[in-house]
N, CA and C of each residue as an Amber inpcrd file, in Angstrom:
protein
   531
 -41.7310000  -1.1670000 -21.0320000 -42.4450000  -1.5640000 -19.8390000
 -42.1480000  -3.0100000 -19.4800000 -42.2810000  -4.1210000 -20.6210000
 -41.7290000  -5.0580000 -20.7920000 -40.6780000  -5.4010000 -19.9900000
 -39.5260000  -4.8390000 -19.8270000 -38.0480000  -5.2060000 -20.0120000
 -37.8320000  -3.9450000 -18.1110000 -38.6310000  -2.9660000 -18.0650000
 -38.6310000  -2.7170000 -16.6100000 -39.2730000  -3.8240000 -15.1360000
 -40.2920000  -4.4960000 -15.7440000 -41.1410000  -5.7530000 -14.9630000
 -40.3180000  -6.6720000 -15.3140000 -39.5190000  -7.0070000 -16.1430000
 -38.0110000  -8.0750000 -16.3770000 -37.2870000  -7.9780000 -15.2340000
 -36.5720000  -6.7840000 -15.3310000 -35.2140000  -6.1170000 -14.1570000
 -35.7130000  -6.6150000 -12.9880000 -37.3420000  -5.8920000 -12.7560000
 -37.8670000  -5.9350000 -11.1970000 -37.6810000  -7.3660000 -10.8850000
 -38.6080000  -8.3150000 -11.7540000 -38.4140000  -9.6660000 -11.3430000
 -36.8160000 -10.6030000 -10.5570000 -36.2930000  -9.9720000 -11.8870000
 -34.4530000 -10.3660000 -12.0020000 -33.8990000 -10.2040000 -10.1940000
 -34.4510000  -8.2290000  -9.9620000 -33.9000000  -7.9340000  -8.4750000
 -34.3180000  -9.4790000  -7.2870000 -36.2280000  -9.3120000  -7.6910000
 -36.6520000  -9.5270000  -5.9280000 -36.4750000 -11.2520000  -6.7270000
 -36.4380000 -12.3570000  -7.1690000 -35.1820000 -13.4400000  -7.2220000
 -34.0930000 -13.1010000  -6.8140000 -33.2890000 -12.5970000  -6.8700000
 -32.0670000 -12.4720000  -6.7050000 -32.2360000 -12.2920000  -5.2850000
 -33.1690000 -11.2000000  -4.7080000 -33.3260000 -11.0830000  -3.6530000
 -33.8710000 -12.3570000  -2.5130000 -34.5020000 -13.1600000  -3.1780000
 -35.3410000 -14.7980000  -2.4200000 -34.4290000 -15.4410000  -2.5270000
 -33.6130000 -15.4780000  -3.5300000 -32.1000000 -16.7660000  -3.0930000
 -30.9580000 -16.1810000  -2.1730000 -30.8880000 -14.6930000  -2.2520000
 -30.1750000 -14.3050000  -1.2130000 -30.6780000 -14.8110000   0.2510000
 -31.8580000 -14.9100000   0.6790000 -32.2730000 -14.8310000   1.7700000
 -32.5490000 -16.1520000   1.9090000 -32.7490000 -17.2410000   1.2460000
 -32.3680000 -18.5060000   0.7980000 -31.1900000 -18.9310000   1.2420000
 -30.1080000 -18.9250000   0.9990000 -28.8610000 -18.9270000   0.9340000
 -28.4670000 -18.7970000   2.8800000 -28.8300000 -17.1980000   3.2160000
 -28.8010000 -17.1670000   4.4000000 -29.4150000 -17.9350000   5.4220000
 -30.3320000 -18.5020000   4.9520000 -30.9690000 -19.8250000   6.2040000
 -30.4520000 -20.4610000   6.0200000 -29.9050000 -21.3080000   4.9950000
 -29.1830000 -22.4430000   4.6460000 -27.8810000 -22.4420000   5.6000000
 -27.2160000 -21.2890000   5.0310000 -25.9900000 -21.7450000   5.8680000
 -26.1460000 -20.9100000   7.6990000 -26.9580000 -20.8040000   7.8890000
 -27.0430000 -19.8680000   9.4540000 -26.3290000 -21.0680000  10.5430000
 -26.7450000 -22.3280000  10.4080000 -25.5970000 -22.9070000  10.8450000
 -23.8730000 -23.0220000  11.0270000 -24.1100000 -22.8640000  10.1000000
 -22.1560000 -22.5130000   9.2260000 -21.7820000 -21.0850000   9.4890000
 -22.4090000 -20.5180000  10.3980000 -21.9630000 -19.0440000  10.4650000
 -20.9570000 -18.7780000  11.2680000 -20.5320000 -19.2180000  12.6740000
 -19.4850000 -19.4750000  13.1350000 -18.2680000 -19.9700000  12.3830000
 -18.2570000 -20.8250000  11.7610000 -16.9410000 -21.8630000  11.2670000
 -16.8480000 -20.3460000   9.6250000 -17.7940000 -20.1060000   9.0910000
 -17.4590000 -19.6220000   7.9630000 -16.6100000 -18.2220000   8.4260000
 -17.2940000 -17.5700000   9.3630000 -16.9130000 -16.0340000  10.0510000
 -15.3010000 -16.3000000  10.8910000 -15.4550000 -17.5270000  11.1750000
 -14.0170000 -17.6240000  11.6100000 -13.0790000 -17.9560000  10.8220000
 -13.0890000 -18.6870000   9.1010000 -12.5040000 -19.2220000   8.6760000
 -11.9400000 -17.5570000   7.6490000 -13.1180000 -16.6620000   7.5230000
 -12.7650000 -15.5130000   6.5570000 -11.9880000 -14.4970000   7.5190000
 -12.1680000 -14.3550000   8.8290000 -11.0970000 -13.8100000   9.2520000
  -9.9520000 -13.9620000   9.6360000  -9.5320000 -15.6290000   9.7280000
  -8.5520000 -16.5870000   9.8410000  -7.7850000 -15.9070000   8.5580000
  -8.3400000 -16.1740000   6.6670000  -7.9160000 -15.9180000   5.6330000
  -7.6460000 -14.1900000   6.0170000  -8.7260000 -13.5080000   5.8970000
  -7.7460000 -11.4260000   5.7980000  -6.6450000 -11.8880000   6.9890000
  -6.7120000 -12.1640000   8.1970000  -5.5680000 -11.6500000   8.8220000
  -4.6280000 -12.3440000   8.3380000  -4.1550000 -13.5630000   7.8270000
  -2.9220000 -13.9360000   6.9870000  -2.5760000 -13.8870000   5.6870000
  -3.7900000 -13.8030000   5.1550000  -3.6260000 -13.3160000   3.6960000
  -3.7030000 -11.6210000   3.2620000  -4.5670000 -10.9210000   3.8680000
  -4.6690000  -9.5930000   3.4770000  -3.6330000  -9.0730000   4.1690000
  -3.5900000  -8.4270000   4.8920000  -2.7490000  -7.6020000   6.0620000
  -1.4820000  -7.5400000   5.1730000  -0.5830000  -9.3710000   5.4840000
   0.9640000  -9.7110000   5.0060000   1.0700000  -9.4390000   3.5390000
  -0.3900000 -10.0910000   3.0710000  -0.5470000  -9.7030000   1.0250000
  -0.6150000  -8.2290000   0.7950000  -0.8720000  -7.7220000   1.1780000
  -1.1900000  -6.0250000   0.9140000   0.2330000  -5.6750000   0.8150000
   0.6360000  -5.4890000   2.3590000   1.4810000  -4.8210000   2.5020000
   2.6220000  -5.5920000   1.5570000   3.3490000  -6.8200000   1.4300000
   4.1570000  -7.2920000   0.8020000   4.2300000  -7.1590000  -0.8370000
   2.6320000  -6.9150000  -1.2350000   2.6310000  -6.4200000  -2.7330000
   2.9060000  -5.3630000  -3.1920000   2.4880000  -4.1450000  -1.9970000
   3.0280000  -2.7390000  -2.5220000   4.1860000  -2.7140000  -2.1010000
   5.0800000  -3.4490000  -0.9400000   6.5770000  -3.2980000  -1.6250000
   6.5670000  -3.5690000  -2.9940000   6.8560000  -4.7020000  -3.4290000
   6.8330000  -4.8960000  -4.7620000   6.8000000  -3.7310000  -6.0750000
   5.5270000  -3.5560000  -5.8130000   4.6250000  -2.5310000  -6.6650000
   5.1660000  -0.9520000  -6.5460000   5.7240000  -1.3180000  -5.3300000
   5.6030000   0.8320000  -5.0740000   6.9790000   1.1840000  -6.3830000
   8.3070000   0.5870000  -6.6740000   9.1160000   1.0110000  -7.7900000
   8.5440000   1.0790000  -8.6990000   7.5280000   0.1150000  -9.4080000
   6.9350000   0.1190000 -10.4100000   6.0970000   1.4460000 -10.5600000
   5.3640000   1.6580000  -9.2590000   4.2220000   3.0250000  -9.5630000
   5.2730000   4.3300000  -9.8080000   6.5280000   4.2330000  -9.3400000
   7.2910000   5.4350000  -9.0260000   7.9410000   5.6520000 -10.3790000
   8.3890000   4.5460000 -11.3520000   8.2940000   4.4900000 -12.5500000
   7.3060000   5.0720000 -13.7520000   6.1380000   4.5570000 -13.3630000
   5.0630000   4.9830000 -13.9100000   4.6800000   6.6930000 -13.8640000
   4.9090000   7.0320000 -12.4150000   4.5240000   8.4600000 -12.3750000
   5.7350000   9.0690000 -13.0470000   7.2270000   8.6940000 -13.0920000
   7.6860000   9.3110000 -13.9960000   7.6600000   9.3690000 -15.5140000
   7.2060000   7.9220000 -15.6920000   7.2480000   8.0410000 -17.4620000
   5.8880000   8.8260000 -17.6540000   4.6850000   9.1450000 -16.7350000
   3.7620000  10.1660000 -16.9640000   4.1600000  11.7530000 -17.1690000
   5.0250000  11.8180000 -16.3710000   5.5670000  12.9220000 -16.2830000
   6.4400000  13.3790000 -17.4400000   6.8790000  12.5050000 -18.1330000
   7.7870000  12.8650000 -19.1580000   6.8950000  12.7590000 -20.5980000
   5.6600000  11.9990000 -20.4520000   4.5060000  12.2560000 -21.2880000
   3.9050000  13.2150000 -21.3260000   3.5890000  13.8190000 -20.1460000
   2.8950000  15.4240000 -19.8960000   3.8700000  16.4370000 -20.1930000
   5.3000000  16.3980000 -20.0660000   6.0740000  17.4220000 -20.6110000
   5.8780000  17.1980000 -22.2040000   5.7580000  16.1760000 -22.4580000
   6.4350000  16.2900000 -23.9890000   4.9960000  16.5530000 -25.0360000
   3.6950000  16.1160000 -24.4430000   2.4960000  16.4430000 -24.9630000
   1.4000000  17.5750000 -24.3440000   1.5420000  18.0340000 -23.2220000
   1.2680000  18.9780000 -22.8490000  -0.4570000  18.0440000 -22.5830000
  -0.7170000  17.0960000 -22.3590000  -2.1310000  16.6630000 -22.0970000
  -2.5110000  16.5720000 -21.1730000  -3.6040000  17.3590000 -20.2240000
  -4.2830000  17.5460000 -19.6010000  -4.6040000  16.4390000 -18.7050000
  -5.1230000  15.4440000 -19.3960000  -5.3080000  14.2690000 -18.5760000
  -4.4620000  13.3010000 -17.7340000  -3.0590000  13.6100000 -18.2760000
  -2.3010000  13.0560000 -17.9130000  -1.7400000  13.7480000 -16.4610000
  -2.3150000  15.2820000 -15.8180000  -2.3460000  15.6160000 -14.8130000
  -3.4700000  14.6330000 -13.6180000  -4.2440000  14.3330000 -13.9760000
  -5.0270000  13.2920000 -12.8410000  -4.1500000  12.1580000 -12.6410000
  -3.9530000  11.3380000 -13.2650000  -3.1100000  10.6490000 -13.1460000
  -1.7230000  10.5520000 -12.1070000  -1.0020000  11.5800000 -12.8060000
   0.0280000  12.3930000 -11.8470000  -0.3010000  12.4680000 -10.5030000
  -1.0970000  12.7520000 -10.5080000  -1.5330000  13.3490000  -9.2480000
  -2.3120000  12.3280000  -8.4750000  -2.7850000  11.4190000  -8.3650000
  -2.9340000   9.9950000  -8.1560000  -1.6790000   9.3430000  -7.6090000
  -1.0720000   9.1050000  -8.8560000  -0.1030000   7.9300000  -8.3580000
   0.8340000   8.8730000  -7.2110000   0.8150000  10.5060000  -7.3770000
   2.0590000  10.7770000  -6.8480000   1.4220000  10.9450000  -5.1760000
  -0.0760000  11.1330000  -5.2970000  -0.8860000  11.0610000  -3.6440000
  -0.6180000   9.6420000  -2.9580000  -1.2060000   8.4010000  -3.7130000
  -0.4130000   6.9550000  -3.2910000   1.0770000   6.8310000  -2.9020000
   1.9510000   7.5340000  -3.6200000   3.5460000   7.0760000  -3.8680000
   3.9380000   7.6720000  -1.9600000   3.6210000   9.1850000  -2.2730000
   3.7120000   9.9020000  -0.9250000   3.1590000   9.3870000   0.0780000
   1.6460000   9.3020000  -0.1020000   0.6280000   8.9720000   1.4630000
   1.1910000   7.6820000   1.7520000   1.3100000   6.2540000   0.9130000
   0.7520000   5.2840000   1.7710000   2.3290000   4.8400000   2.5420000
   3.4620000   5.3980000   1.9900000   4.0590000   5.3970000   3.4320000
   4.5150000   6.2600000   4.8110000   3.3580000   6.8720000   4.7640000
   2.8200000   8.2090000   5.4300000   2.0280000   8.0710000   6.4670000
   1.1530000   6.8480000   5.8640000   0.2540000   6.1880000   6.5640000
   0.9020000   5.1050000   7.3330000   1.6940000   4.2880000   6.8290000
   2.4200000   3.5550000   7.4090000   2.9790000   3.6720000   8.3340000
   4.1170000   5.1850000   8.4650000   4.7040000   5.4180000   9.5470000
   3.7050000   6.1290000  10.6780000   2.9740000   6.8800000   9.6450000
   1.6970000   7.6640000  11.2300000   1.1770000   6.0940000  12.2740000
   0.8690000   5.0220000  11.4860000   0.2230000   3.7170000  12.0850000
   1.3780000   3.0520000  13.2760000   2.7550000   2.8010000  12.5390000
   3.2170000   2.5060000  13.6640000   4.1520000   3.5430000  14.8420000
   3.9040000   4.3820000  14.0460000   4.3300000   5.7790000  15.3860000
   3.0790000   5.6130000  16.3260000   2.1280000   5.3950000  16.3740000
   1.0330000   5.7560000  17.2960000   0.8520000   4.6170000  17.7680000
   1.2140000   3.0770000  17.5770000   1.2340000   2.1430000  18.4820000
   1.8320000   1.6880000  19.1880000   2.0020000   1.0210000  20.1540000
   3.2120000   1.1520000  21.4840000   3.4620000  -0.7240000  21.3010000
   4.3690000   0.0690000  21.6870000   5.2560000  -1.7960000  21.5180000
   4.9670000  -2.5110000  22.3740000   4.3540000  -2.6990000  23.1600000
   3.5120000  -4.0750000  23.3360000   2.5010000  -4.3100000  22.6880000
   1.9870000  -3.5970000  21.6860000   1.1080000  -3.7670000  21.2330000
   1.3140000  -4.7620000  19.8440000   2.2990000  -4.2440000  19.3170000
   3.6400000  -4.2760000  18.2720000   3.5700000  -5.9980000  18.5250000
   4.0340000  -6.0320000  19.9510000   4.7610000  -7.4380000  20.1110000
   3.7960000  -8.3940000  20.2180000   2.4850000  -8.1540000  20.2390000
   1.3010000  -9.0810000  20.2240000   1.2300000  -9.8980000  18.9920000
   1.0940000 -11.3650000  19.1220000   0.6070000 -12.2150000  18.5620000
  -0.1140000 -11.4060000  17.3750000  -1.2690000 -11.0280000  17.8150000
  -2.5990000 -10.4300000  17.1340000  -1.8950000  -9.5750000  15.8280000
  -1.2660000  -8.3760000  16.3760000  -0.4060000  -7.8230000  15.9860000
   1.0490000  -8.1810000  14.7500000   1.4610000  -8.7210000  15.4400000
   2.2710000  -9.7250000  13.8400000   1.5690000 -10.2490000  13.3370000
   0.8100000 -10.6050000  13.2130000  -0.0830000 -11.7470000  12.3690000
  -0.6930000 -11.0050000  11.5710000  -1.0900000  -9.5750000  11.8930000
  -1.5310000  -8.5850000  10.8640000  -0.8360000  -7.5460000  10.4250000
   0.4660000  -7.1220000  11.0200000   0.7390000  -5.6620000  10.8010000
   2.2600000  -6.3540000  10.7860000   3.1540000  -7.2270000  11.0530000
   4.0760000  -7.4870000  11.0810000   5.4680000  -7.4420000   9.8550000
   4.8300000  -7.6080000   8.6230000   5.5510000  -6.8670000   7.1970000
   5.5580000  -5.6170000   7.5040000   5.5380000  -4.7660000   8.3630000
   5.7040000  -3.2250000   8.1770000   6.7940000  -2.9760000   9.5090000
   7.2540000  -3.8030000  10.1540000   8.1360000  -3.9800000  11.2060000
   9.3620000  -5.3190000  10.9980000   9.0230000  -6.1230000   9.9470000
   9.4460000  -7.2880000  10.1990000  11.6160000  -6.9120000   9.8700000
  12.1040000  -8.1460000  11.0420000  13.4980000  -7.6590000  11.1370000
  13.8250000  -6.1810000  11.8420000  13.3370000  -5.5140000  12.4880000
  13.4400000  -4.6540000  12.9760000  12.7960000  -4.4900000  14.3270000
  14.3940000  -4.3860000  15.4240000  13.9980000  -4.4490000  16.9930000
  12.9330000  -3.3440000  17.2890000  12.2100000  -3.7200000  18.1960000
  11.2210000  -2.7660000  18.4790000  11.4920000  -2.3730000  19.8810000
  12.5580000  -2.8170000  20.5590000  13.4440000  -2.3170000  21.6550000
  13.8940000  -1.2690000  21.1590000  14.4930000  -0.4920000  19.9020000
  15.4610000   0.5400000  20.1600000  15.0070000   1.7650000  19.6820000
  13.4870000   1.7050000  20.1520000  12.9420000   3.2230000  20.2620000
  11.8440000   3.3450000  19.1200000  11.0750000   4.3270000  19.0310000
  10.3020000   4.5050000  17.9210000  11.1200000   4.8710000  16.5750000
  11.6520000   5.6930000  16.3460000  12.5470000   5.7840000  15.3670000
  12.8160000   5.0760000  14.5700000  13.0760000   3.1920000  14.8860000
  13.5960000   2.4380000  14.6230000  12.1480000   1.6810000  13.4870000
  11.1140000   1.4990000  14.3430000   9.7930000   1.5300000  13.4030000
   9.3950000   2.1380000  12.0050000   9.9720000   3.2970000  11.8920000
  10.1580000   3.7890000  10.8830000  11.1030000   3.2250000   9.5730000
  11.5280000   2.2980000   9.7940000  12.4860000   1.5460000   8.9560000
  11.3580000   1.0310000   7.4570000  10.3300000   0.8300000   7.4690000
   9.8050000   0.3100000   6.3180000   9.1090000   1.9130000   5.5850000
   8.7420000   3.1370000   5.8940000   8.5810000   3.9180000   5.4300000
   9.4900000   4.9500000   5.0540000  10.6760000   4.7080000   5.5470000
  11.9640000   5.1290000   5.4670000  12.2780000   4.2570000   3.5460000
  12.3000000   3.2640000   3.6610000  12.3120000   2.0870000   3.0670000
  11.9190000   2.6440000   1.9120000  10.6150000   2.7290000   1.5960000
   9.6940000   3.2610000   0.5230000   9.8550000   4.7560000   0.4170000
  10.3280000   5.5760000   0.9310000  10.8930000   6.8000000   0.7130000
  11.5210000   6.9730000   0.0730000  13.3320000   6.4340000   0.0230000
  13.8970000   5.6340000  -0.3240000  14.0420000   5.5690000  -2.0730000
  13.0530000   4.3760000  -2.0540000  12.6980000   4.2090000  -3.7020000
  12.1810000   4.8820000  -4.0700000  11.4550000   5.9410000  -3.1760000
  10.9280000   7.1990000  -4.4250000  11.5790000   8.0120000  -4.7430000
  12.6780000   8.3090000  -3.8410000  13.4800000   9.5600000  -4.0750000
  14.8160000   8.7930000  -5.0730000  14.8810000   7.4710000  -5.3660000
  15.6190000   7.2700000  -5.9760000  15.3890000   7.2400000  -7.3510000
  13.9150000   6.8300000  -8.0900000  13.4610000   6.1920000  -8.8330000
  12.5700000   7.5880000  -9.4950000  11.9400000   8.5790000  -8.8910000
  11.2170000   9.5760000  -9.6720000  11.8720000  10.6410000 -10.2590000
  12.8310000  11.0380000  -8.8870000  13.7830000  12.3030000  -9.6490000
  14.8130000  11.9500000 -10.9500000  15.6290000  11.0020000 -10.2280000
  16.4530000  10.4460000 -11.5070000  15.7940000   9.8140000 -12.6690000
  14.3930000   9.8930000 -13.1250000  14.0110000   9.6800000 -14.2340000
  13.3630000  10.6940000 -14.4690000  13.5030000  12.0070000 -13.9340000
  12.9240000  13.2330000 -14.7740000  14.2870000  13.9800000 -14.7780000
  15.3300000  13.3680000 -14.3320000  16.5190000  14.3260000 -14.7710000
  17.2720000  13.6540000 -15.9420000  17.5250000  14.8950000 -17.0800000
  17.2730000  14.2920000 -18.1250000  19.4060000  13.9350000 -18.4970000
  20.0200000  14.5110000 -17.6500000  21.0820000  14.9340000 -17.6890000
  21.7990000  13.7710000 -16.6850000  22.8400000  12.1120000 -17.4640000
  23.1420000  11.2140000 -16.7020000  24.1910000  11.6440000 -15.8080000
  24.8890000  12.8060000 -16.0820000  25.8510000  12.7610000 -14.7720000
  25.3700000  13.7880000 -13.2810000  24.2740000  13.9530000 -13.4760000
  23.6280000  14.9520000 -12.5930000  22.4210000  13.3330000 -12.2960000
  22.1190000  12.7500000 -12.7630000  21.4560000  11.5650000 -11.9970000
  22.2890000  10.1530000 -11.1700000  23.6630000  10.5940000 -12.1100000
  24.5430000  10.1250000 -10.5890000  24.8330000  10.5340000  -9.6640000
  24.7120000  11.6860000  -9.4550000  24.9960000  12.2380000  -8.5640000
  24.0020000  12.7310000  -7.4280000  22.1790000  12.7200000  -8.0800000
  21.8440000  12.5430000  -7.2160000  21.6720000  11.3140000  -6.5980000
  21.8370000   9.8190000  -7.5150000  21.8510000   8.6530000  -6.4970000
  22.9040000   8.6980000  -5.5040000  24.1330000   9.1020000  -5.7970000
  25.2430000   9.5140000  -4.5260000  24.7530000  10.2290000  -3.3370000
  24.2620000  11.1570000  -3.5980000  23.7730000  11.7650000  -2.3510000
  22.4230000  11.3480000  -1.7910000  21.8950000  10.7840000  -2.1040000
  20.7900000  10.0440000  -1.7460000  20.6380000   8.9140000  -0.9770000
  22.3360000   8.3230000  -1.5980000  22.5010000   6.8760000  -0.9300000
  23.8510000   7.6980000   0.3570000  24.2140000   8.5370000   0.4260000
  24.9890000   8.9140000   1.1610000  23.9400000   9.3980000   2.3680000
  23.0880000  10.0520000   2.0690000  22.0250000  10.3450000   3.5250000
  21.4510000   9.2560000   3.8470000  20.8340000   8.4350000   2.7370000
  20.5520000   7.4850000   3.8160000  21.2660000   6.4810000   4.9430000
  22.4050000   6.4590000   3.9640000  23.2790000   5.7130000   5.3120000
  23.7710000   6.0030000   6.3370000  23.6490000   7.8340000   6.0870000
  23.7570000   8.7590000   7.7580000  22.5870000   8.3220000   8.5010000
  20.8620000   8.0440000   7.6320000  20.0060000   8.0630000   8.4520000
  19.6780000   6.7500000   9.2330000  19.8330000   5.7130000   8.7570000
  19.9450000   4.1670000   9.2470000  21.3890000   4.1570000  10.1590000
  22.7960000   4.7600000  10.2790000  23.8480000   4.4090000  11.1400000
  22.8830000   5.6810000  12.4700000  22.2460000   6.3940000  11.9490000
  21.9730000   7.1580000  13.6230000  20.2820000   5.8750000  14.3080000
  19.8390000   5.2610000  13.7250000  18.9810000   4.7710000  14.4750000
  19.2300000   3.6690000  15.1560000
């Protein structure tokens, strides 16, 4: 009983300096609200997207050395997992291309617009059609199809050969855009 009238106390403090706190700075609410969305739109947006480049070989790695753990131990758990990284690996440049297929290039070309979404277009004319937008999910496609299959094929001259043909379509698919 003790230690439940503890907690309660602990909450409604916690709760009087919260509301504390908020009078204090209600002045500062402008300069602070402008300064945190100043920080996400140059830090989040460009940081996000520029880290999961980074990151996405690494996850595509990962889901294969899972995969070669679940063949070789047959463990159960190691299906969630799988199935995780391989929903991320697929969707989020899925999402990427659905986002800039559905926005129109003036929209693209806005200030507003680079400043938040511009790593997912950057170096790439937005004059030569939608198609061409597709270049960063193309991109991350790419490294998955290079990086998952050829580490579950266990056989090295059949994983050269699919990097050959892999790197041979893509360069059909970048000379047609």
């Amino acid at each position: 009983m003790l230690s439940l009238l503890f907690v309660g106390t602990l909450i409604v403090a916690g709760l009087l300096m919260a509301a504390a706190a908020a009078l204090l700075l209600r002045g500062y609410r402008d300069k602070i609200t402008k300064a945190l969305v100043g920080a996400k739109n140059k830090f989040f947006w460009g940081g996000f997207v520029r880290s999961q480049s980074l990151a996405y070989a690494t996850t595509g790695v990962q889901l294969a050395t899972t995969v070669r753990y679940w063949r070789a131990t047959g463990d159960e758990k190691a299906l969630s997992k799988m199935a995780g990284l391989a929903a991320w690996l697929l969707g989020y440049p899925l999402l990427c291309g659905l986002f800039l297929w559905s926005q129109s290039r003036e929209y693209l070309e806005t200030p507003d617009a680079r400043s938040k979404y511009g790593r997912l277009y950057q170096g790439v004319s937005l004059k030569k059609g939608k198609l061409a937008r597709l270049y960063y999910p193309f991109f991350l496609v790419r490294r998955f199809l290079f990086i998952v299959p050829v580490a579950l094929i266990a056989v090295p001259s059949l994983e050269l050969a699919w990097l050959m043909l892999l790197s041979m379509l893509y360069v059909m698919l970048i000379g047609t855009i």
